[in-house]
C-alpha positions in Angstrom: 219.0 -13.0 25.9 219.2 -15.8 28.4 222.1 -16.3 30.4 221.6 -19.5 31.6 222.2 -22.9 29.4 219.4 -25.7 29.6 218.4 -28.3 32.4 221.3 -30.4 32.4 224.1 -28.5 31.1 227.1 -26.8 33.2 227.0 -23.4 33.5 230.3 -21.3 34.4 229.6 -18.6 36.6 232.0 -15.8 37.3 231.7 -13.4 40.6 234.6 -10.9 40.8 234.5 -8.7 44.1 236.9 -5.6 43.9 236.8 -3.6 46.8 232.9 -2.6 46.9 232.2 -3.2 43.5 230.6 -6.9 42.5 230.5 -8.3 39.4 228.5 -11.9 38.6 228.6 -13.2 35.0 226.8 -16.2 33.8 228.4 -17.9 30.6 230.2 -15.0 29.3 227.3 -12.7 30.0 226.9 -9.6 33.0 224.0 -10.7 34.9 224.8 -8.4 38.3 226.8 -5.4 38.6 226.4 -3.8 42.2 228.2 -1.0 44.9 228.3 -1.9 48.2 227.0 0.2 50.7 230.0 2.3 52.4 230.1 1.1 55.6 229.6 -2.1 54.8 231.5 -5.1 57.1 233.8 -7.0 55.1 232.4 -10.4 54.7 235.2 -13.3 54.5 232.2 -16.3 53.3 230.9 -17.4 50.0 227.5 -18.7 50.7 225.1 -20.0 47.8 221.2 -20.1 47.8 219.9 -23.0 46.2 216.5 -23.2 45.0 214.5 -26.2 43.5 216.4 -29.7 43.2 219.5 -28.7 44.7 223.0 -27.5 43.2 226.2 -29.1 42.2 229.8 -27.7 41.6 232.8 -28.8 39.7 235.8 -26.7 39.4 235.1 -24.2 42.2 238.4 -21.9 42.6 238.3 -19.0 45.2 240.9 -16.6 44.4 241.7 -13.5 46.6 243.7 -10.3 46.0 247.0 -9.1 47.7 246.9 -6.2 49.4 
């Protein structure tokens, strides 16, 4: 099953990181599930790779946790 919708449709894209436990889901559908290494620094960036024609967003929200 593709995850991704055609050329020139939105996607919505879903990254959720709880402690060291990552979770990305593309349109409704788990496309990454990963443990960080212990040990590993805690990073306080989002950063995107873009490949190709370039990348546009609409709707970004960042939400973080209470300790």
């Amino acid at each position: 099953m593709r995850a991704a919708l055609p050329t020139g449709e939105w996607n919505r894209s879903r990254i959720v990181v709880r402690g060291r436990d990552v979770l990305h889901e593309l349109n409704g559908v788990e496309v990454l599930q990963l443990r960080l290494p212990e040990g590993a620094p805690p990073r306080e960036s989002l950063e995107f790779a873009v490949r190709g024609r370039g990348a546009s967003f609409r709707g970004l929200r960042l939400l973080t946790a209470r300790p």
